[in-house]
C-alpha positions in Angstrom: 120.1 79.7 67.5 120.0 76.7 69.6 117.7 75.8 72.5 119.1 77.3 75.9 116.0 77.0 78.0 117.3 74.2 79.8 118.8 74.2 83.3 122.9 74.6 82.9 124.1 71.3 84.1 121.5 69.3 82.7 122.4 71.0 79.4 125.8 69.8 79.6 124.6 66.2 79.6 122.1 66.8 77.0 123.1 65.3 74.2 124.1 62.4 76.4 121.0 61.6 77.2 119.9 57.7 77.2 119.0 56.6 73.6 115.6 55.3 72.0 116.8 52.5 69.9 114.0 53.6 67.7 116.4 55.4 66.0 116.1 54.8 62.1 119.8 54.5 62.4 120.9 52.1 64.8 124.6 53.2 64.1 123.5 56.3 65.7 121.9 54.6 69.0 125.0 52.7 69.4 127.6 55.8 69.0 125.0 57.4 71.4 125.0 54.6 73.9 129.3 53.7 73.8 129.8 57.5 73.7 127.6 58.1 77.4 129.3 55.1 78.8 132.9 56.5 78.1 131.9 60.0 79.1 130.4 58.8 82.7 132.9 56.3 83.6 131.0 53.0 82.8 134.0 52.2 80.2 137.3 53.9 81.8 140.3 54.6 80.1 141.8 51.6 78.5 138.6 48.8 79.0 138.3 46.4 76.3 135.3 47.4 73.9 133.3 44.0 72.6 131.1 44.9 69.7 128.8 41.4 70.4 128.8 42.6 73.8 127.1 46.1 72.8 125.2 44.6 69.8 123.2 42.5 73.1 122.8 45.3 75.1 121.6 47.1 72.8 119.2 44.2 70.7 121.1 45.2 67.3 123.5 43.4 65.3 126.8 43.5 65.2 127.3 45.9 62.0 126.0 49.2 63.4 128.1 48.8 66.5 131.0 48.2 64.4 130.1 51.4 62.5 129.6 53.4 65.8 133.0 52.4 67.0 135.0 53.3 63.6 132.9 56.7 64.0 134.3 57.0 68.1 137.8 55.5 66.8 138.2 58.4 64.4 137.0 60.9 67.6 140.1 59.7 69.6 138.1 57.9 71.8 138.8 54.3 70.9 142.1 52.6 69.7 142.2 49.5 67.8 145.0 47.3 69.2 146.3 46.4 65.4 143.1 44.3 64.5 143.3 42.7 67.9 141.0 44.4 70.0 139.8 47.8 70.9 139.9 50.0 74.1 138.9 53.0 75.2 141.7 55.2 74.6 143.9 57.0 77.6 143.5 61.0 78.1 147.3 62.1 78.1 148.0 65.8 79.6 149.1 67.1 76.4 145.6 66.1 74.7 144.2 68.2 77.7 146.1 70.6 76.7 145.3 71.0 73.3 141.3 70.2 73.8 141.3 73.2 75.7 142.9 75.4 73.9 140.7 74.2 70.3 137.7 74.9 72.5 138.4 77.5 73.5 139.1 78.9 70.0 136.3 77.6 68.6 133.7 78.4 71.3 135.0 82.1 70.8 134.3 81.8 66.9 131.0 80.5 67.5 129.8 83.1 69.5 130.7 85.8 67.6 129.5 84.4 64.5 126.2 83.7 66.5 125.5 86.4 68.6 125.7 89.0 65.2 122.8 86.9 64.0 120.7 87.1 67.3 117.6 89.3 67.9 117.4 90.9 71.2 115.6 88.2 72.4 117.3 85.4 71.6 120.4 87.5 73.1 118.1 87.8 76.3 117.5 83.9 76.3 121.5 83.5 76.2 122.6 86.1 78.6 120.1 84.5 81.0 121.4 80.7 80.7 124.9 82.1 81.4 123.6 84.2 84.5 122.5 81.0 85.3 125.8 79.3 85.2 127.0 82.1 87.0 124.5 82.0 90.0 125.0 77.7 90.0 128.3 78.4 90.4 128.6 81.1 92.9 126.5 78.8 95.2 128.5 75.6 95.0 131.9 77.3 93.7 132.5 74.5 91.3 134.6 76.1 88.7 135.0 73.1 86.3 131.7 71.8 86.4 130.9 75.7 85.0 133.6 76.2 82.7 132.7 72.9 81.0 129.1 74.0 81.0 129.8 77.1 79.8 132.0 75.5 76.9 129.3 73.0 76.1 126.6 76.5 75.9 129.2 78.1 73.2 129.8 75.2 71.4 126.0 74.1 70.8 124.9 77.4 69.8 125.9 78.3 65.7 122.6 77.5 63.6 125.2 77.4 60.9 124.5 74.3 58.6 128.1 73.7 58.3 129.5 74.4 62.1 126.3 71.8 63.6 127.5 69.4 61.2 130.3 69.1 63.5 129.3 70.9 66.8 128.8 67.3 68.3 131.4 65.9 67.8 133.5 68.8 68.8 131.4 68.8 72.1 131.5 65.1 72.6 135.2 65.0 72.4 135.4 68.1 74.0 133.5 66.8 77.2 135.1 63.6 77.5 138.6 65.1 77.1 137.9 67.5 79.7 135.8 65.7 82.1 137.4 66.4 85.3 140.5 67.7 84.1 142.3 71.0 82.6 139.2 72.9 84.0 140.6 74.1 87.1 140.9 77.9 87.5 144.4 79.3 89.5 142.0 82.2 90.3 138.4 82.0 91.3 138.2 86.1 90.6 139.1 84.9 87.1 135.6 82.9 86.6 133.9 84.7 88.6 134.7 88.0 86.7 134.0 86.4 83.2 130.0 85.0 84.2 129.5 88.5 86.1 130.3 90.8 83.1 129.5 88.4 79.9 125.7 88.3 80.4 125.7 91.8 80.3 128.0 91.9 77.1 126.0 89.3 74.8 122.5 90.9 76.2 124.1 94.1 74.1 125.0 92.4 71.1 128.6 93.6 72.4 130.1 90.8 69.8 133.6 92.1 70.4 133.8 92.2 73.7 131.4 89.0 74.5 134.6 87.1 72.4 137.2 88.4 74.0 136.2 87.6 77.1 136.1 83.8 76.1 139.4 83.7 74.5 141.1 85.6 77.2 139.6 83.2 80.2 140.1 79.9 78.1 143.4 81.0 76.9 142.6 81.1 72.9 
């Protein structure tokens, strides 16, 4: 099971976290360090990428950064202007759309396929970091700050070998698809409801009814 000991919204920035260029791969330090400047705002939508540029801020040469940036081309969230130049690439509605609705799905499948696995501790531990969310929430009532929390919780939590293989980049393009937008709830009862009876349900081991609550609030 993954680590859920931290608090909420520092969890949801976790893996975004600034980078120790000690990092055996440097490739990694780069994607690390483009990746937290696309998902806070320090490269908006459509901004010119510059490998030399990142290669100085970073004190690495040039063919990591070029790596990192195929890596966050492939992601979706770079575009290479036909050998030209690259970008940061534009969020359209209909990606919202479908980010949403893939996390959704998957954050529904990873819970059940994790929370069958869990002791009843570690199914304490989890039920408490989404009381958590719930009771950070009911005090400042931001509903997409929580639902994107609560997504990034689900989606970092399979210790299957072959889901964490992937888990960050589903999360990475997950949180910078969603940042802000297609995280609104039409009905605060809605959220509320889900974060007061779901600690409850995964404290049980209650796997069927822990993942249909997910799919039914996100949609999946």
């Amino acid at each position: 099971m993954a680590h859920t000991g931290d608090h909420p919204q520092e969890r949801a920035q976790g893996m975004f976290d600034p980078i120790e260029i000690e990092s055996p791969r440097l490739s990694d330090a780069a994607f690390r360090h483009i990746a937290l400047s696309i998902v806070d705002g320090r490269l908006p939508q459509g901004e010119r990428v510059r490998d030399e540029q990142i290669s100085s801020e970073l004190g690495v040469s040039r063919m990591p950064v070029r790596e990192a940036m195929q890596h966050l081309e492939r992601l979706g969230l770079l575009d290479v202007r036909a050998s030209r130049y690259t970008q940061v690439s534009r969020v359209t509605d209909a990606q919202v759309a479908d980010t949403l609705e893939y996390a959704g799905h998957y954050a529904a499948m990873t819970l059940r396929m994790s929370l069958g696995h869990m002791d009843a501790r570690e199914r304490s531990v989890l039920a408490a970091s989404v009381a958590e969310i719930r009771d950070h929430y009911a005090a400042d009532g931001d509903a997409p700050a929580a639902r994107l929390t609560l997504l990034h919780l689900l989606l970092q939590l399979s210790s299957n070998e072959v889901a964490r293989r992937f888990a960050g980049d589903i999360d990475l393009v997950t949180t910078r698809n969603l940042h802000g937008r297609g995280l609104e709830t039409r009905d605060g009862e809605e959220l509320t409801e889900l974060l007061a009876v779901l600690p409850d349900a995964v404290a049980e081991g209650d796997v069927d009814t822990s993942e249909a609550l997910v799919r039914r609030h996100f949609g999946a």
